[in-house]
N, C-alpha and C positions, 0 to 999 in steps of 0.2 A: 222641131221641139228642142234638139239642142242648141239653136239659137238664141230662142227664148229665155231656157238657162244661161246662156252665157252673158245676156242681157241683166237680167237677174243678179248674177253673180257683181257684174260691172254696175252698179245702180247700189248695190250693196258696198259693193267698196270706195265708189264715188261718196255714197252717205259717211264712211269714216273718214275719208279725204277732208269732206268739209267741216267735221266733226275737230279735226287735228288743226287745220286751220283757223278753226274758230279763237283755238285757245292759242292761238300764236301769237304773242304780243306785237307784232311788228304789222298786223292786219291791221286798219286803218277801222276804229269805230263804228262805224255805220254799217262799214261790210262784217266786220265782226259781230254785230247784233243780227244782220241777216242771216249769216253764216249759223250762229245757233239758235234760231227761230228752224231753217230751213231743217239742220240737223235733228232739233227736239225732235220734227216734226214726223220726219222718215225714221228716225229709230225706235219711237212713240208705237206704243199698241194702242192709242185712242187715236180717232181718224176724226178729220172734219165733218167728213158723211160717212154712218156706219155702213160697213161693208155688206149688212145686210139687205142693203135697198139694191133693189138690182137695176143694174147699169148705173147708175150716179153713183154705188159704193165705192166703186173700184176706178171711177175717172178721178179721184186725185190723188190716188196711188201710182194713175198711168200718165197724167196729166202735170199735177202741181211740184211731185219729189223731182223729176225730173229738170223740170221748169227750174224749180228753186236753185236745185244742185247746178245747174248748166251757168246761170247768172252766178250764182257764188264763183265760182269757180273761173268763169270771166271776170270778174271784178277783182280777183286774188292775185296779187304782185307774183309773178312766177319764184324767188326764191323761196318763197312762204310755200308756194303751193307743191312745189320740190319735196321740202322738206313734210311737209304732210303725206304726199306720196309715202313715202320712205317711211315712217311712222305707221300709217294706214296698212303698208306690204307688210311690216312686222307684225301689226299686230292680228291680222289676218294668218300669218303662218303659224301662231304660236296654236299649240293643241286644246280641244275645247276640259276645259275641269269640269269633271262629273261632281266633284265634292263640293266645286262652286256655286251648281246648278244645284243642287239638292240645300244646301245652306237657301239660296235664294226660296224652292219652293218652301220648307221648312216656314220661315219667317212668312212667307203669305197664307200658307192656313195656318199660321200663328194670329196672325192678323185677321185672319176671318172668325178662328173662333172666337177672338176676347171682343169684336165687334157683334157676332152672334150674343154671347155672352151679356153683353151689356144692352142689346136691343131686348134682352127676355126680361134682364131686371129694370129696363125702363120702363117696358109696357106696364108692367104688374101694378096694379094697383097698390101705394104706400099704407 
């Protein structure tokens, strides 16, 4: 089991690696657009197959981040991918903001009520 974590962990931080490299100006276009397809993709809470289906949910969580991340990351001139390292280490060590996370949910049932909200006065008959 703690392999698996530590699998995990590393698939986690390869996703910021390519995440840092993406916005690197010295990545070569092509790989730069793959770079944040791959990244949207694994940092993304909507998946290609919902993770509800079973077994085809979870194969391109097991399958394609990896897939993506591995070719990004070949295709990444080593100083660039350096420096993303380095970037990725940081921002991984810094401590998680409670105030951050609560701001974020905050604004999503903010967002769900005025969408509630506006689905009740649309229905209604004018």
């Amino acid at each position: 089991m703690a392999g698996w974590r530590e699998r995990l962990r590393a698939l986690k931080r390869e996703s910021l690696v390519v995440w840092y490299a993406a916005r690197d100006p010295r990545l070569p276009w092509p790989v730069r657009l793959l770079a944040l397809a791959v990244a949207a993709y694994a940092l993304s809470p909507i998946d290609l197959i919902p993770d509800f289906i079973p077994v085809l949910g979870y194969l391109d969580d097991l399958v394609l981040v990896p897939l993506g991340i591995a070719l990004v990351v070949k295709l990444t001139p080593a100083p660039v991918l350096a420096d993303a390292r380095v970037r990725a280490a940081a921002t991984a060590a810094r401590p998680v903001s409670r105030a951050g996370a609560a701001v974020v949910i905050a604004l999503w049932l903010l967002a769900v009520a005025l969408a509630w909200v506006g689905w009740r006065n649309w229905r209604q008959p004018g």
